[in-house]
C-alpha positions in Angstrom: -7.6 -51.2 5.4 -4.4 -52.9 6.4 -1.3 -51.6 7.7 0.6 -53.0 4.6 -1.8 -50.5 2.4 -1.6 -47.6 4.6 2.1 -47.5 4.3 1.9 -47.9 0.3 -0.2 -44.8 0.1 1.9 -43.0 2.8 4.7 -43.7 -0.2 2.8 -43.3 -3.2 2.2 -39.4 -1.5 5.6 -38.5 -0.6 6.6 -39.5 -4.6 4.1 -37.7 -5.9 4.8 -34.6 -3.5 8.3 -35.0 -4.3 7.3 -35.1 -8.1 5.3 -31.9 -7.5 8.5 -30.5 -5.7 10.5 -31.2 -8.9 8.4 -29.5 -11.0 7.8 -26.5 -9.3 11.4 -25.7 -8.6 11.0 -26.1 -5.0 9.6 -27.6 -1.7 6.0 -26.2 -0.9 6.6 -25.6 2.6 9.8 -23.8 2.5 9.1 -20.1 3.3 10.9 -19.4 0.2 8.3 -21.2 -2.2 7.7 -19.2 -5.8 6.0 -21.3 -7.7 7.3 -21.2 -11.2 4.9 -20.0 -14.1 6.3 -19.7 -17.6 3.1 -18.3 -18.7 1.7 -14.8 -20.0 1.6 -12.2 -17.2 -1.7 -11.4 -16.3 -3.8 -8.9 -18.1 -5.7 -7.4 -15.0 -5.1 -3.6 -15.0 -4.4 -2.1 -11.5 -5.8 1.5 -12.3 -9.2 2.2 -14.0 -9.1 4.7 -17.4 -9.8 7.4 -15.0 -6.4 7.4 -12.9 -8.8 5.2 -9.9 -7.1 2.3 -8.1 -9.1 -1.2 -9.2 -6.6 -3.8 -7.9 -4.2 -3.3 -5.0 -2.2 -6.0 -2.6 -3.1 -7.0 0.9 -0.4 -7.2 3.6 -0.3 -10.5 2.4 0.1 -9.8 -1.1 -3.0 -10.7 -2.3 -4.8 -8.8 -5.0 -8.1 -7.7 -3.9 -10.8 -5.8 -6.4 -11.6 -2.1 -5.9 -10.3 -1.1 -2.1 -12.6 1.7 -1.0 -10.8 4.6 0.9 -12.0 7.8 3.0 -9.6 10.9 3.3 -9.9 13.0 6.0 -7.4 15.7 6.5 -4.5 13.5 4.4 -5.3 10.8 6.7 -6.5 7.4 4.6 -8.9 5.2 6.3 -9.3 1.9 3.6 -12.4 0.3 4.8 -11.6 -3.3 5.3 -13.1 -6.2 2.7 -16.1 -3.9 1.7 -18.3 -3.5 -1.3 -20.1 -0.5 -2.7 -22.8 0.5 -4.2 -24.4 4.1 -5.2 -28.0 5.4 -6.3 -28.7 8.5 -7.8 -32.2 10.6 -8.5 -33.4 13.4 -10.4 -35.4 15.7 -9.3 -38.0 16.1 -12.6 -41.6 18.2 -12.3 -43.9 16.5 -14.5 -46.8 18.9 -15.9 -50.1 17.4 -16.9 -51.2 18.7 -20.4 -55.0 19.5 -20.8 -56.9 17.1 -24.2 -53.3 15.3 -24.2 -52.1 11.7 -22.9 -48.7 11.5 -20.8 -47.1 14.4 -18.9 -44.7 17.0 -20.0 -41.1 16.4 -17.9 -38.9 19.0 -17.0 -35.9 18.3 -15.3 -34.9 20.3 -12.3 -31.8 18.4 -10.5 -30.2 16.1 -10.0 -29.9 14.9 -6.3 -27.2 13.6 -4.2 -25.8 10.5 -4.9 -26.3 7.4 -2.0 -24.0 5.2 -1.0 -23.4 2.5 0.8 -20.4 0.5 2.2 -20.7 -2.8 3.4 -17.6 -4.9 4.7 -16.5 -7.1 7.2 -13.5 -6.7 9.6 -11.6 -9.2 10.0 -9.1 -10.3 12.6 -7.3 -13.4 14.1 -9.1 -12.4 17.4 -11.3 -9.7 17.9 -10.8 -7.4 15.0 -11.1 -3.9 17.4 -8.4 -1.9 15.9 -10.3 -2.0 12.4 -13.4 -1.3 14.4 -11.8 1.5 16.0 -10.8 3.2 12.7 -14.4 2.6 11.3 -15.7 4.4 14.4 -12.9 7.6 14.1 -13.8 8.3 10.3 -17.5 8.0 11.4 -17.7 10.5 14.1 -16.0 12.8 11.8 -18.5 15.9 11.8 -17.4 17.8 7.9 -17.4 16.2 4.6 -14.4 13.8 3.9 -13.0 12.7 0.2 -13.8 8.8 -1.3 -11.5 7.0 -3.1 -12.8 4.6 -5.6 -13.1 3.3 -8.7 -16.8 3.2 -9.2 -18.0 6.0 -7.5 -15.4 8.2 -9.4 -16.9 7.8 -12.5 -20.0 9.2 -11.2 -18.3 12.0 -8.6 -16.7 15.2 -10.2 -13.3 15.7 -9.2 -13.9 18.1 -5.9 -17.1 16.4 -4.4 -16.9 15.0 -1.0 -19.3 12.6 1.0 -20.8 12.9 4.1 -21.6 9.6 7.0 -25.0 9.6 7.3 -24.7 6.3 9.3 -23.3 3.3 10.6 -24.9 -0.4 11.6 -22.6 -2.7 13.3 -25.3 -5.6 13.3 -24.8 -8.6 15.7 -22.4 -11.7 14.9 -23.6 -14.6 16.9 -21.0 -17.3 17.3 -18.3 -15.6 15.5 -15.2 -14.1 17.2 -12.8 -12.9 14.3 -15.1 -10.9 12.7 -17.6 -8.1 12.3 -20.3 -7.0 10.0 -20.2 -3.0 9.3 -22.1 -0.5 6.9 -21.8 3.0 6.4 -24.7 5.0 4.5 -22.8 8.3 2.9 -24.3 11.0 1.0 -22.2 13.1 -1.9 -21.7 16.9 -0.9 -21.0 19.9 -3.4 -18.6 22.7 -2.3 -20.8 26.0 -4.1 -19.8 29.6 -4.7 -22.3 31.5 -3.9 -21.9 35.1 -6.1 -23.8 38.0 -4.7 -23.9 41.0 -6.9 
């Protein structure tokens, strides 16, 4: 490529950068930038029917979907960049029935819910200060509250979780960030009424 047609594209980008400026009101690399959008504000709720928080900013101001928090003593730990999940069983007794296929069911229980949080903390350099927060709400010994949208749809209102565990697996190779999982189990406050 010659020099004569390096210097025509050089050109033909600044005009079309400056075209792009034009239209969105401003230069893209002043601090400043706000992109104009004359369009219809976005749909996307920020709270679930249930009163839970779905969408909430970074420090960035970035949305992010379903931010998963643990409550301990009015202290919020928001576990960084995670995903959840939850199981549930029931405890059923099945009776076999003598000259009859199949089994009669009867439902006892149903057991404590599972759950799992799986993340990674991220950092510009080694992210230690999330790690150390993971680590404090983990050696908490007494049931603490979870904030989210999925699992309060299957919690009642005054259930708490215990940490079961944590795995901090190895990152090979990578500086800014760590791996983490936290296996929690639901717990039931109960009144126990002796006559």
């Amino acid at each position: 490529m010659s020099v004569f047609s390096v210097y025509d594209i050089i050109k033909k980008a600044q005009a079309a950068a400056a075209t792009v400026d034009t239209l969105l009101g401003a230069k893209i690399g002043d601090p400043k930038f706000k992109p104009k959008y004359d369009g219809p504000a976005a749909n996307e709720r920020e709270s679930s029917n249930l009163g839970s928080t779905l969408r909430k900013r970074d420090a960035n101001g970035r949305w992010y979907f379903m931010p998963v928090v643990l409550v301990y003593k009015g202290k919020e730990y928001e576990m960084p960049n995670s995903l959840i999940s939850i199981r549930g069983r029931k405890n059923i007794v099945s009776t076999p029935m003598v000259g009859r296929k199949g089994t009669v069911k009867e439902l006892i229980s149903i057991e404590d819910y599972e759950i799992r949080i799986q993340g990674v903390a991220l950092d510009t350099d080694w992210p230690d200060d999330q790690l150390a927060a993971i680590k404090e709400i983990y050696t908490v010994n007494e049931s603490v509250q979870l904030k989210c949208a999925l699992t309060d749809i299957f919690m009642d209102e005054e259930d708490m979780v215990v940490i079961k565990s944590i795995d901090i697996p190895e990152m090979k190779g990578v500086e800014h960030a760590q791996t983490y999982s936290l296996e929690l189990e639901t717990d039931r406050s109960f009144e126990l009424i002796m006559d």
